[in-house]
N, C-alpha and C positions, 0 to 999 in steps of 0.2 A: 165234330168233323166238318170241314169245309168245301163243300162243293169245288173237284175240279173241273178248270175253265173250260178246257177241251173234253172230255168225257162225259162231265155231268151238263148237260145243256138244256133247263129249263125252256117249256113252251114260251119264248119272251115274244110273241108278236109276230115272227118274223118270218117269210117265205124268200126261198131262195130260187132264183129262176135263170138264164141263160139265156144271151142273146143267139146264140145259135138256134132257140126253142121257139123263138117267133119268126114270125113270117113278115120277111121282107124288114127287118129291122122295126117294124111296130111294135113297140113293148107297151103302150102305154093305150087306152082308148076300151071304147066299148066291140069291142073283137073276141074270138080267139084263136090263137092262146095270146093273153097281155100277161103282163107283170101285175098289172096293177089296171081294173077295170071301174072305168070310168066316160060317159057321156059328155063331160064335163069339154073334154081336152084330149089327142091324140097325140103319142111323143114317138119320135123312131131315131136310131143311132144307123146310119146307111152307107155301106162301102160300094164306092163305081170304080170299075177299072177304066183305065184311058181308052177313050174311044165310044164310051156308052153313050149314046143318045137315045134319051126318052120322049115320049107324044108327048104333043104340046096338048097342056090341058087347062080346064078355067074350073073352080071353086066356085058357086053360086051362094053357098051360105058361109062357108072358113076364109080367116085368115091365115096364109103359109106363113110362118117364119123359118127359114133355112139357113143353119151358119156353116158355112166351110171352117171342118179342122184342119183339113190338109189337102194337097191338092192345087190345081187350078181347075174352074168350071166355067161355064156359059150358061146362066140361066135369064128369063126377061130381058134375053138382048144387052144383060150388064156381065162381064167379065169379072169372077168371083177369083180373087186370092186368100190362103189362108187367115182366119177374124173377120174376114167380112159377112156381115149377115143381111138376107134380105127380107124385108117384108113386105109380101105381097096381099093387098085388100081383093074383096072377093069381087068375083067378074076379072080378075087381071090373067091375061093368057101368060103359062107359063110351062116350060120344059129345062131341064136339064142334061147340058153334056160337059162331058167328065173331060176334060182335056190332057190330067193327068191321072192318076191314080189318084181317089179323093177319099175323104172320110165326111158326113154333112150329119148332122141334127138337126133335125124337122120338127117342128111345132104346130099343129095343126088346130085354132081356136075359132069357134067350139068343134070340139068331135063330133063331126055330123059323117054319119056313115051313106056311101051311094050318093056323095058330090063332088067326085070326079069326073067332068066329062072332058073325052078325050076328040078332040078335032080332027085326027087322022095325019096331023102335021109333025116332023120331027124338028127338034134344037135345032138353033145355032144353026 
């Protein structure tokens, strides 16, 4: 008899998790709850509605990369349209505002947890 695909489901590896289940769109990084924890590197899938403006803030040991999937934003004083990505080295002040309805992936190298610090200044 041959294992069926959807019923019989073998321990293969694999955990299933939901971006709803993390905080703040962080799935990835030495946190919890991640998907997938790791020091290594910090990953987030992030939704802003139009109008959000976040504190400008500086990374002392990461590099951001953040790609706009959708959207228009204003982050480091550069005007982001959908495929644009930017990368910012650490010490670069940075905020984001959402100008429209946005969708962004953040990439945060290395995951260094408690190197956010926030200026007290908002975007754009």
């Amino acid at each position: 008899m041959y294992p069926h695909p959807l019923t019989d489901k073998p321990n293969r590896g694999i955990t299933r998790n939901h971006l709803d289940n993390m905080t703040g769109g962080w799935f990835v990084g030495a946190f919890s709850p991640a998907a997938y924890s790791t020091a290594d590197v910090e990953v987030a899938v992030q939704h802003f509605p139009a109008g959000y403006k976040g504190e400008l803030h500086i990374h002392h040991k990461a590099t951001e990369i953040t790609v706009l999937l959708s959207g228009r934003a204003c982050m480091a004083g550069e005007l982001l349209l959908p495929g644009d990505i930017l990368t910012l080295a650490p010490g670069t002040a940075s905020a984001f505002a959402a100008l429209e309805d946005c969708m962004t992936v953040v990439v945060k190298h290395p995951g260094v947890l408690n190197d956010k610090f926030l200026t007290g200044e908002q975007a754009c």
